[in-house]
N, C-alpha and C positions, 0 to 999 in steps of 0.2 A: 373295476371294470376294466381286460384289456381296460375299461372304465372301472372302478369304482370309483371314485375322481383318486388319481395317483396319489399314493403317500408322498410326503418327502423324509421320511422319519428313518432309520432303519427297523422300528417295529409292526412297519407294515409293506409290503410288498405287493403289491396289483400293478398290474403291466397295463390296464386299460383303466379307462375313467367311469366307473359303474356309477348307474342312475342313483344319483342324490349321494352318493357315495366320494370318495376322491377319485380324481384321473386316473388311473393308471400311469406310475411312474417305472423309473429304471428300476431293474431288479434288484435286490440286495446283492452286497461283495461277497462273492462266493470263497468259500476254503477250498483250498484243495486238498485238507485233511477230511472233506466232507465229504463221503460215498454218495455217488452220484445215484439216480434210481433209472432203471433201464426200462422199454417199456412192459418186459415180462414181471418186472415188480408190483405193477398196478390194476387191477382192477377197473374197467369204465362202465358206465352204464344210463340208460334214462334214467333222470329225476321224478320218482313220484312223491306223492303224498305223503306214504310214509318216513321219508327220507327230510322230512322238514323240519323236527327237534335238533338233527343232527347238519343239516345246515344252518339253523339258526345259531348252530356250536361256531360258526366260522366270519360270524359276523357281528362283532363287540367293540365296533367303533363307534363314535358319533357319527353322526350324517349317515352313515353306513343305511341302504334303501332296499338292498334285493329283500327280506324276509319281509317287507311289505307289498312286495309285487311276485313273491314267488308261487305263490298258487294262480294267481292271473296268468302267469307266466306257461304255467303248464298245460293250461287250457288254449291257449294262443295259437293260432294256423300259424304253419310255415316257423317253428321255434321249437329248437331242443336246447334242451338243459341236460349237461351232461354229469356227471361224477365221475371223479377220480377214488378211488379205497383202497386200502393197504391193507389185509388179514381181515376186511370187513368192516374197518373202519372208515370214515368219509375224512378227508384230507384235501378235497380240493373241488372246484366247481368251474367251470365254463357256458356260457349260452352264447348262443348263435340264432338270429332274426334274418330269415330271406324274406329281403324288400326290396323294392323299387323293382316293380314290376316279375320279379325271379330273377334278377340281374347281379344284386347286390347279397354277399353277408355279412349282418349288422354283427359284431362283435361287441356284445355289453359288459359281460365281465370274465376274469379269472381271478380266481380266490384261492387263494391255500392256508393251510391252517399255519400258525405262527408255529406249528412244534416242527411245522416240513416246510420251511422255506430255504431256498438257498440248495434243494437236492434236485432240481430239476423237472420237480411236477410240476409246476407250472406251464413249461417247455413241451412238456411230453403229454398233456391233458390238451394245452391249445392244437398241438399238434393230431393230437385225433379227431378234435372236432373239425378240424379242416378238412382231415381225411373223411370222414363221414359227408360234407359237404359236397367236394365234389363227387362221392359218390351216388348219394343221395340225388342232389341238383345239379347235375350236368349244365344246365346252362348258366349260371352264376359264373360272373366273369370278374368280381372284385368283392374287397373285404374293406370294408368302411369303419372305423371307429375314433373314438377321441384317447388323446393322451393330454397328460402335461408336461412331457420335457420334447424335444428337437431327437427325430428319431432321422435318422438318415441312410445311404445305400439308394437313394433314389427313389423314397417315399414319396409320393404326391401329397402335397401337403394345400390344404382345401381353403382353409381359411385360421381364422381366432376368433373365439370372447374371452373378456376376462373377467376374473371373480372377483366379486365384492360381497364381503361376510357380515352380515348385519344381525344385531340382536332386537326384533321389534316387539315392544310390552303390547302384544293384542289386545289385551283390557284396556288401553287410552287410545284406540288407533285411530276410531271416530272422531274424538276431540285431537287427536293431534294432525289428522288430515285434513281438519276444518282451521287449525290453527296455520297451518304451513300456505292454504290458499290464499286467506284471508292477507299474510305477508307477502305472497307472491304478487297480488292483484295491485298493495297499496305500493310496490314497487313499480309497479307497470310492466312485470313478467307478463307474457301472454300465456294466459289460459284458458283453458276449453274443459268442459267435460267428454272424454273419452268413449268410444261407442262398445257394448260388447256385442262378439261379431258373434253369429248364430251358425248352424253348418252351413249352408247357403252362403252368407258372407265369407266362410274358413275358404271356401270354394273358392270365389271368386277372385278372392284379395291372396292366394297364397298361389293360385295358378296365374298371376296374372304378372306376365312378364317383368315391368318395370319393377313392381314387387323383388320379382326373383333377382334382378339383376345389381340394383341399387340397395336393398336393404338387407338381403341373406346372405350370410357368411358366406361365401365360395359355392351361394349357390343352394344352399340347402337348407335344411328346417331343423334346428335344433331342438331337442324335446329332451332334459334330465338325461343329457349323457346320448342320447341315441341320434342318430344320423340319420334324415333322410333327405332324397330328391324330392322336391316337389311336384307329385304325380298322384292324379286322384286314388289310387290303390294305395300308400303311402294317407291321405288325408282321411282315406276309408279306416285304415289301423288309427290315427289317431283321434279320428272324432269319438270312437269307441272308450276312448281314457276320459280320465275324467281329469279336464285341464279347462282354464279359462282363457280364452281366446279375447284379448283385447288390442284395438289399435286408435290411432286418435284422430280417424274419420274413414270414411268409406269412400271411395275411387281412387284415389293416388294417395295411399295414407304416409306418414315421415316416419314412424314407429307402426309395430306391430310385435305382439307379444304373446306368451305363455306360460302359464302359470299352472303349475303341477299342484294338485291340492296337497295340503299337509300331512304330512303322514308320523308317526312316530318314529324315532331311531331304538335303536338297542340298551340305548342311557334313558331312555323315557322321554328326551327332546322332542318337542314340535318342529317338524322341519318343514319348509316350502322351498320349491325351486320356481324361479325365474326367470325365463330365456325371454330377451328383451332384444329387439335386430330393429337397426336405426343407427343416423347418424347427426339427425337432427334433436340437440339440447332439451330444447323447449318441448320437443314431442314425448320426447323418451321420459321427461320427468312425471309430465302428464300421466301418459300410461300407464308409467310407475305408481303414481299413486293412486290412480282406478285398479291396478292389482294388490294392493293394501287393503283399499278399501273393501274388495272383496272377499280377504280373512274372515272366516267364522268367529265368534266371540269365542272367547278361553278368557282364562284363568292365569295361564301359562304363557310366559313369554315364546316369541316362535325364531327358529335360526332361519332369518331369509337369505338362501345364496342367491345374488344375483347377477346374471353375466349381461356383458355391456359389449359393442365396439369398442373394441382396446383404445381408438383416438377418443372416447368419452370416458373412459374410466376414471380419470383423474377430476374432472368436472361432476361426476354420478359420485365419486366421492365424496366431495365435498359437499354437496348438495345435501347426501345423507347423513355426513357426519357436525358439519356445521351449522345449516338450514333447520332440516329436522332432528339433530340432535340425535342423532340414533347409537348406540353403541357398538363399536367394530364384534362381529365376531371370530369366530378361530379363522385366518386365513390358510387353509391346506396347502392352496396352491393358487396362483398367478393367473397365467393363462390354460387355456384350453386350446388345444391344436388336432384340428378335425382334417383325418388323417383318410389315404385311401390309396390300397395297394392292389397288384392280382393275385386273383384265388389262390395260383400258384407259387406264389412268392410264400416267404413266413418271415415274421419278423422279432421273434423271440427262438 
């Protein structure tokens, strides 16, 4: 993704942190015995339907999310998906979400195939959908996205979560949620059962200042990679996903949270994401385990990424790993750093 959430590997290269995907990191070390691709070499075009065998060719990592959101994707107001091809072949992909109002574009991913990396499509694909952008939406005054490494030149830099990579056996999660309270109570941890918020409540408790100011990173709504202001057009796109919306009470809540249902990756994994915004311990655990408990039954263990306030991560660790026992899983990457530049600028 500008997201897929960034590799660190040098076998994968994405400049963004794409939904359920890694960040977008730094690009791979370029040769300079490597011909660069100029923009007369490529090909761009809309994304349709038919073009989805061959994007599903560009995404064979774990976690890796766009081929599960790319048909939604296409039917989306205000969202192009773009392609990059080479003699007709598909080598590379970009989308662009105008949100917040027409003001903002969201940048969720750039993908290029592992055989074209390092020639410059990546550069030259982001680069056009910019151009299309402001041509397209004159009023768009900025480009919002996540990374995972420290991008600078005077990037506005929004906020952070960070990642904690969990393996949960969904076939015990019942008995093991019931096991974790049952020690949490005879401790004398405070606990609550957690409410889940309806659209009505998404409304009230995500437009509601103190919310915004105290518990949202830099301000904004995190969703699987994507950026937004908190602004009912903005709530409008997301109440239409299919996410659970939990916090752990209604009027001045300490945590509030989201939870992307599970989707498959490209290795057949179960994956769920979790944007979890709070700073208070005791609430965040809460929450956390009202969005377990919400897991459909399987069979199948499920990879849950879940992003914290970086001054909890260390504590949400522990929790998960010594408390409940959970099993680390692959960490891609660290933090997330929710990023936001103008239209006019570029940054690859």
């Amino acid at each position: 993704m500008i997201t897929s959430r960034a590799m660190r590997s040098s076998a994968i290269h994405s400049y963004l942190r794409a939904p359920g995907g890694r960040p977008m990191g730094r690009p791979g070390v370029r040769s300079y015995m490597t011909r660069q691709y100029s923009e007369s070499d490529l090909d761009f075009c809309l994304a349709t339907e038919k073009d989805f065998r061959q994007v599903q060719s560009l995404y064979n990592d774990e976690a890796d999310y766009i081929p599960s959101v790319y048909h939604s994707w296409l039917q989306e107001r205000n969202r192009m998906v773009i392609l990059a091809k080479r003699q007709g072949q598909l080598i590379g992909l970009c989308s662009s979400h105008i949100v917040d109002n027409g003001q903002s574009a969201l940048m969720e991913d750039i993908k290029v195939a592992a055989s074209e990396r390092g020639k410059g499509a990546a550069r030259l694909t982001y680069r056009h959908v910019v151009e299309l952008v402001r041509a397209r939406y004159p009023e768009v005054k900025k480009q919002s996205f996540i990374t995972d490494h420290k991008l600078s030149r005077g990037f506005c830099i929004l906020g952070r979560q960070s990642l904690i990579s969990l393996q949960v056996p969904s076939i015990n999660v019942p008995t093991l949620i019931s096991e974790v309270i049952s020690n949490m109570k005879k401790r004398g941890d405070e606990y609550y059962e957690p409410i889940s918020l309806q659209p009505d409540d998404v409304r009230s408790t995500f437009l509601n200042r103190t919310v915004i100011d105290t518990l949202l990173p830099g301000g904004r709504i995190i969703q699987n990679g994507a950026v937004f202001k908190p602004l009912e057009s903005n709530l409008d796109i997301l109440l239409k996903r299919d996410i659970i919306w939990r916090a752990d009470r209604k009027g001045n809540p300490r945590a509030v949270s989201l939870g992307t249902a599970p989707y498959r990756d490209p290795m057949g994994n179960r994956v769920c994401i979790i944007n979890m915004f709070g700073e208070d311990l005791s609430a965040v655990k809460n929450v956390f385990l009202a969005q377990l408990q919400s897991l459909p039954p399987s069979q199948d263990n499920v990879i849950c990424l879940l992003f914290v306030n970086p001054s909890l991560s260390p504590h949400v660790s522990e929790f998960c790993f010594n408390e409940m026992r959970l099993e680390k899983g692959k960490q891609y990457w660290n933090d997330e750093i929710i990023m936001e530049i103008d239209i006019l600028q570029t940054f690859i």
